[in-house]
C-alpha positions as CSV (number, residue, x, y, z in Angstrom):
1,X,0.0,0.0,0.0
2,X,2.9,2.6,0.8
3,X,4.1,1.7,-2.2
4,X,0.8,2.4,-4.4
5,X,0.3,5.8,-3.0
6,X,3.4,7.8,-4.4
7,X,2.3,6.2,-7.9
8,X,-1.2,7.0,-7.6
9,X,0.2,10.6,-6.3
10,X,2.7,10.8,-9.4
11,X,-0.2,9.6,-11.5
12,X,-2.7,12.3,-10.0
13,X,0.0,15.2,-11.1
14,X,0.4,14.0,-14.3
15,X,-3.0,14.6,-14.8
16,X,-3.0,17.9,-13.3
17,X,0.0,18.9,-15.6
18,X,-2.0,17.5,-18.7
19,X,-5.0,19.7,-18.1
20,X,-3.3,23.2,-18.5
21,X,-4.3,25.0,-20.9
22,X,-2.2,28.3,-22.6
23,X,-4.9,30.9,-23.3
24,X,-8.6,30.1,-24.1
25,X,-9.4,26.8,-26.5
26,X,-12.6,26.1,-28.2
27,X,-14.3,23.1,-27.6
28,X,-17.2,21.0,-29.2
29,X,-19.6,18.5,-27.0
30,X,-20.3,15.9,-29.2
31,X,-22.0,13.3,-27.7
32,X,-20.7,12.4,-24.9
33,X,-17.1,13.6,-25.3
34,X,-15.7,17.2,-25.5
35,X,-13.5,17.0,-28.7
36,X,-10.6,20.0,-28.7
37,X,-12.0,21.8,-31.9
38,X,-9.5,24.9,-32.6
39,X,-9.0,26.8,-35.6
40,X,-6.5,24.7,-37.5
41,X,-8.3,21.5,-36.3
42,X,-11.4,22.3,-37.7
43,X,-10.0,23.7,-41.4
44,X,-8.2,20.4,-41.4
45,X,-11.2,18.4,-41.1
46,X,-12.9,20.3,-43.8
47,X,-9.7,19.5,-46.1
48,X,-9.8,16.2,-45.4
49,X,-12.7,15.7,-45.9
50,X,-12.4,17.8,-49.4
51,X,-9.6,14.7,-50.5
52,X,-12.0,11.6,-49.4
53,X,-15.0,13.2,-51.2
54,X,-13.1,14.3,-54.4
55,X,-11.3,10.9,-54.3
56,X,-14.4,9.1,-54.0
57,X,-16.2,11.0,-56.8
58,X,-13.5,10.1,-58.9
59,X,-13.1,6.5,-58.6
60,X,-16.4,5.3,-58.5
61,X,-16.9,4.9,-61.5
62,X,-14.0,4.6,-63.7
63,X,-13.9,3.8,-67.2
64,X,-11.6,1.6,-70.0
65,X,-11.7,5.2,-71.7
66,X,-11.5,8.0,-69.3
67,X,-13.5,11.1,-68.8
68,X,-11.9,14.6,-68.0
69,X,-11.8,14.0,-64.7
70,X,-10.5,10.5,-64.8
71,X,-7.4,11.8,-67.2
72,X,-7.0,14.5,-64.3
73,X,-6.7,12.1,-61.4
74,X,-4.7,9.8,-63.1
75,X,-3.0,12.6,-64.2
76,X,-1.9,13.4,-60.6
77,X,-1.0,10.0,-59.5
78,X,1.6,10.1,-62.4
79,X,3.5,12.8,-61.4
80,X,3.5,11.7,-57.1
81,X,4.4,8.5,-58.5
82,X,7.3,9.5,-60.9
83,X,8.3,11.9,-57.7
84,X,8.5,9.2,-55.3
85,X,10.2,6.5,-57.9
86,X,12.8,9.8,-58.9
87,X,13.6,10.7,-55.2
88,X,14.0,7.0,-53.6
89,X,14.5,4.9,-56.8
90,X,13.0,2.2,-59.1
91,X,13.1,-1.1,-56.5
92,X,11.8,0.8,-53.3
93,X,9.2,3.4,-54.1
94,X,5.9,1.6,-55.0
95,X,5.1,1.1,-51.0
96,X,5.7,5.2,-50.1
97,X,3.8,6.6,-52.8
98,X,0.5,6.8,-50.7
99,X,2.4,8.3,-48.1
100,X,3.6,11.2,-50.2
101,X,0.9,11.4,-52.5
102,X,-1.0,11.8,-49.1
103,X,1.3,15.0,-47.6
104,X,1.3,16.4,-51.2
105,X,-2.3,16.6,-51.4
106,X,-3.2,17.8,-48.2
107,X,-0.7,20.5,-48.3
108,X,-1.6,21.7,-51.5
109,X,-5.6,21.9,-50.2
110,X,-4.3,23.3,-47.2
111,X,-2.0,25.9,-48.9
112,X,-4.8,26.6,-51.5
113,X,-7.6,27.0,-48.7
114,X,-6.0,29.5,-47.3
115,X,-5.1,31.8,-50.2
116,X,-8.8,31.5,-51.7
117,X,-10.8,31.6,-49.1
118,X,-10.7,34.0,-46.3
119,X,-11.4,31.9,-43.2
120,X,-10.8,34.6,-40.4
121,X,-14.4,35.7,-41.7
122,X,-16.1,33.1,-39.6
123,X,-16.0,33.8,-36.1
124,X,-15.1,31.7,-33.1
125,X,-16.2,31.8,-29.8
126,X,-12.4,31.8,-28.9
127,X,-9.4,31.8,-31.5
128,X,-9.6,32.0,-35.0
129,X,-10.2,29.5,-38.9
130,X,-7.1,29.6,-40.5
131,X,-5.4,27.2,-43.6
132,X,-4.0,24.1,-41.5
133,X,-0.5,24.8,-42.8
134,X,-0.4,28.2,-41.3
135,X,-0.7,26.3,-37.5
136,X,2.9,25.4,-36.5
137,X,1.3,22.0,-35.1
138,X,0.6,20.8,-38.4
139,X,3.3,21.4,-40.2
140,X,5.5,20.2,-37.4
141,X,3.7,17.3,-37.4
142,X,4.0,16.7,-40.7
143,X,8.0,16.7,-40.1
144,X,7.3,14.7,-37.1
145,X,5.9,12.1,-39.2
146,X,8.0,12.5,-42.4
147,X,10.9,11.8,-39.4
148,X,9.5,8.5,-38.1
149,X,9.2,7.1,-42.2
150,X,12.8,7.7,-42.7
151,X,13.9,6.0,-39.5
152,X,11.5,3.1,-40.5
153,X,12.7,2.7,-43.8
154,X,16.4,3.0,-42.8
155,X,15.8,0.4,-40.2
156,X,13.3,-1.9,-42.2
157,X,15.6,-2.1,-45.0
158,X,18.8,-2.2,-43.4
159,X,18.4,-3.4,-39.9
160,X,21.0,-2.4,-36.8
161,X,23.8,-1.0,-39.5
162,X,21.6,1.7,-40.5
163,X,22.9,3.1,-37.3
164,X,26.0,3.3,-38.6
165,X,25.9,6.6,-41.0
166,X,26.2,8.2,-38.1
167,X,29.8,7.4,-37.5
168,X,30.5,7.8,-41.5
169,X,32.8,9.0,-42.9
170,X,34.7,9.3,-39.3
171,X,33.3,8.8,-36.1
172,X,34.3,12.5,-35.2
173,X,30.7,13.4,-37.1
174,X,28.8,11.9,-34.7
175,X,27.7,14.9,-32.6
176,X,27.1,17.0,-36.3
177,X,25.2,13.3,-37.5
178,X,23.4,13.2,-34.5
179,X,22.2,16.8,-35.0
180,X,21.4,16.3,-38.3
181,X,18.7,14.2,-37.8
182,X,17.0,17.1,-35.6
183,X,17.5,19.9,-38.2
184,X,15.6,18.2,-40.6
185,X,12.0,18.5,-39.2
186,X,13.1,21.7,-37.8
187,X,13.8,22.6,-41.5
188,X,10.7,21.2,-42.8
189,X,8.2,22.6,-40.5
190,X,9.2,25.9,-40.4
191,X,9.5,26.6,-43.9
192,X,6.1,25.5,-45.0
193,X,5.1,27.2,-41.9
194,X,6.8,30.6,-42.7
195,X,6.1,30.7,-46.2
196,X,2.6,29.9,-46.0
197,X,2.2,32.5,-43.1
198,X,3.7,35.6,-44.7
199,X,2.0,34.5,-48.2
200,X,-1.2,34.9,-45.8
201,X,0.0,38.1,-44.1
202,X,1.1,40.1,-47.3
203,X,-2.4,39.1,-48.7
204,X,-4.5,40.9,-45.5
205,X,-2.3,43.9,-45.3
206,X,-3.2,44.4,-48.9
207,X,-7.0,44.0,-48.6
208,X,-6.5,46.6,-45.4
209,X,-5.2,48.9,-48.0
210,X,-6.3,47.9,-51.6
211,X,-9.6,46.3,-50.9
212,X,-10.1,45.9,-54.5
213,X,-7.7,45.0,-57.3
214,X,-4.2,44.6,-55.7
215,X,-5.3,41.4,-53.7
216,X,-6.5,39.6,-56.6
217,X,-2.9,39.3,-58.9
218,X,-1.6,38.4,-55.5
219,X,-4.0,36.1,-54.2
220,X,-3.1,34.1,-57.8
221,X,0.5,34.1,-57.2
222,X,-0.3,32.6,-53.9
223,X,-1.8,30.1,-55.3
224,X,1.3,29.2,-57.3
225,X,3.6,29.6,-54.7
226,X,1.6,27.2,-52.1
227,X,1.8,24.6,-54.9
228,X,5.7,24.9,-54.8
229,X,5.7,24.6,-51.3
230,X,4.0,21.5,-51.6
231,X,6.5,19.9,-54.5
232,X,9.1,20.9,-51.8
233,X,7.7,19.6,-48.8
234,X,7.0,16.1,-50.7
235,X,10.2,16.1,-52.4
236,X,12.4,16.6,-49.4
237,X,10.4,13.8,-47.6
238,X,10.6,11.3,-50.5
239,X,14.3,12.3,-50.7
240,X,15.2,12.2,-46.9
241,X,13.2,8.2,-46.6
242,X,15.5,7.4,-50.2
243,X,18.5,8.6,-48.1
244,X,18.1,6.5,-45.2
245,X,17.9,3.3,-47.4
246,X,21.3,3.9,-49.1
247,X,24.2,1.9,-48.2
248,X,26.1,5.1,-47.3
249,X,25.5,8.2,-45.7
């Protein structure tokens, strides 16, 4: 029993800990259950469910000779898949081209929800709707995740001796190896983060001042510039999960 207690005390703080809350968050009761529904949650909901129901529309009914929109999807999965097979090679891509397909296509909704429509227009009861790539959490967890398929790869293709780029060429890289492997979702979160935020910044400080007809040539070069963002994003992904399945560093 006098063992038991500091546990369940330890256990009882954790909790505590877990329950603050920075600032004021916006929940939904759904149910039962209060579901954590800010901003960047919600808009991210909304774009994945834009990519199931535009997927599903164009599957369903697919043809020996395609329509428009069949040519257009297939289209798409061309270039992820010639992407993927460029960026981690011939034998190994087939098996990572849902994953990247998957990023490229949410951060190109993302990107392009943001520059077209203006969310901030719908009111919260706290916070604010925002393009899901403007939040820091989802593009950082979009590194995260990018992070834990190259470590997968390296170790599902290569085992224990994937371990050893980090001591390659010379063991005296270790350290800079080491740190390595943390500047690349640094990298990757906060450019897509950055980019995508003062793309969305330049816009509104123009429609403050030029309601009219400045926004519109910029809101079109936004546009292109979120679908670069999303090329890069996928590409350095594709490219890091190649890298760790290499037999050198």
């Amino acid at each position: 029993m006098d063992i038991e207690q500091p546990s369940i005390n330890v256990i009882n703080s954790l909790y505590q800990i877990s329950s603050v809350e920075v600032g004021q968050h916006f929940y939904l009761q759904i149910g039962n259950f209060q579901v954590h529904a800010q901003g960047f949650l919600i808009t991210s909901w909304v774009v994945i469910a834009i990519l199931l129901g535009l997927s599903i529309v164009a599957t369903r009914n697919l043809q020996t000779i395609p329509t428009d929109s069949q040519n257009f999807i297939e289209y798409v999965l061309e270039f992820i898949r010639d992407l993927t097979r460029t960026q981690i090679g011939e034998e190994e891509y087939r098996p990572w081209v849902p994953l990247i397909g998957t990023m490229f296509l949410f951060i190109s909704v993302s990107n392009w929800s943001g520059a077209l429509f203006p969310w901030r227009i719908i009111q919260l009861p706290h916070g604010e709707l925002a393009a899901p790539t403007n939040d820091i959490n989802t593009t950082v967890a979009l590194a995260l995740l990018t992070s834990v398929a190259y470590f997968y790869a390296g170790l599902h293709k290569r085992g224990l001796s994937y371990f050893g780029k980090y001591i390659q060429p010379t063991p005296v890289l270790l350290p800079i190896n080491i740190l390595e492997d943390f500047t690349k979702p640094l990298s990757l979160s906060f450019r897509l983060f950055g980019n995508i935020l003062a793309d969305e910044l330049v816009v509104a400080v123009l429609i403050s001042l030029v309601p009219l007809v400045v926004p519109i040539p910029m809101m079109f070069s936004g546009l292109f510039t979120s679908a670069i963002q999303a090329l890069i994003f996928a590409t350095l992904a594709a490219a890091y999960i190649g890298e760790s399945m290499e037999g050198h560093h």
